[in-house]
N, C-alpha and C positions, 0 to 999 in steps of 0.2 A: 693538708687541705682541711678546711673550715669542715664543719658540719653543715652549716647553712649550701657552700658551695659544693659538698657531696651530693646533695639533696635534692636538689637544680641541675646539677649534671645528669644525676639517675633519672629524674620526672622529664627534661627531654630528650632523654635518649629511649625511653619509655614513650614518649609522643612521636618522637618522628620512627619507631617502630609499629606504633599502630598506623598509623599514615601509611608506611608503605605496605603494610597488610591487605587493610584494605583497599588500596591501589591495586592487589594479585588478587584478592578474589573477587570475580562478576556479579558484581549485584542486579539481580536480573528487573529489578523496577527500574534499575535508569540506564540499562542497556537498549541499545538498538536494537532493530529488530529488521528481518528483510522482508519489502511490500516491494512486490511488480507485477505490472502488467503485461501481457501478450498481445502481440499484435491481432489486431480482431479476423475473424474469417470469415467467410461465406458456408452456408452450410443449408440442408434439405430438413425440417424438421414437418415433418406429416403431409408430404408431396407440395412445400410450399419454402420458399429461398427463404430465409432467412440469417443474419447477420450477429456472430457471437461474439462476445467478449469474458475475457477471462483474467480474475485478477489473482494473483499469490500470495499470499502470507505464510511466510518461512518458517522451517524448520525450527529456529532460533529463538520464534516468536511463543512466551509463557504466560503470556496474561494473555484473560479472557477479555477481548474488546471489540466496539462494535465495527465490523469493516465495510468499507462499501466498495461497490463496482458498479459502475457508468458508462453506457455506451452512448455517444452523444454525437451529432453532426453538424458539422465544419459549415459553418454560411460564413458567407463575404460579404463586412460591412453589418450584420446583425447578429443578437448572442448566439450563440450555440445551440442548439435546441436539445436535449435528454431524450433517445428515444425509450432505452429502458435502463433500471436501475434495479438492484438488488444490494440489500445490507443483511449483515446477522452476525450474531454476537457467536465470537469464536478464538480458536488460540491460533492453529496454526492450518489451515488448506487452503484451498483452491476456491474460486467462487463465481460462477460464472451467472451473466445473464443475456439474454439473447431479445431481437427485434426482430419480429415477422414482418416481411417488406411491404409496403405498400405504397400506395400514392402513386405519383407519374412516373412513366419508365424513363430512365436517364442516368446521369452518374450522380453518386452519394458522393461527399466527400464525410468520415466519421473517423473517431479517434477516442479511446478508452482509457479510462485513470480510476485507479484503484489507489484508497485511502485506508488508514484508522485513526476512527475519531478523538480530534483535536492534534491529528500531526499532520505533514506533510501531504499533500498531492502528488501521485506517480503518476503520466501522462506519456503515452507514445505518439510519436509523428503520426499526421495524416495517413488515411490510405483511402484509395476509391476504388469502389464497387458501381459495375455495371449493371443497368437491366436492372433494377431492385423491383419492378411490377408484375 
């Protein structure tokens, strides 16, 4: 075998070794990360109904970025309306923000999605809440 063709054999066998190197170790900048939401609930805060929502940011999750959590209600035929929102710059918990009821007594229809900025939307189905006045 040549020299030249020695040389070329070792330098890609030396390439497709670091290739699959780093194909086994997790580079955690362009790893995934786990974001969900919980189904939102009813709850009593200071003798008054209000409606929580709570979004996760997993274990898995290593960079520090800003997250959000949205609890927003479901109209028919117009946008969504935001009743409350809560963001903050963090790695990995829990984040909840909450809407003290008011307006006409009736059913809500509302639904929560929890983000980090510049990815994806997590969004859970509908749910309705009675009596919010």
């Amino acid at each position: 075998m040549s020299r030249i063709t020695w040389d070329f054999t070792r330098a890609v066998t030396v390439g497709v070794f670091l290739v699959a190197l780093c194909m086994l170790i997790p580079n955690v900048a362009q790893a995934g990360c786990n974001v969900f939401v919980k189904t939102p609930y009813a709850a009593r805060i200071v003798g008054q109904r209000a409606i929580v929502a709570v979004g996760v940011r997993g274990t898995d999750c290593k960079e520090r970025k800003l997250f959000h959590v949205r609890l927003r209600q479901d109209r028919f035929l117009w946008p969504d309306k935001t009743l409350a929102e809560v963001r903050f710059m963090l790695t990995n918990a829990s984040l909840r923000t909450r809407y003290l009821c008011k307006g006409p007594i009736g059913e809500k229809g509302v639904f929560a999605e929890a983000w980090v900025e510049g990815d994806e939307k997590h969004q859970l189905a509908r749910v309705k809440f009675k009596a919010c006045g």
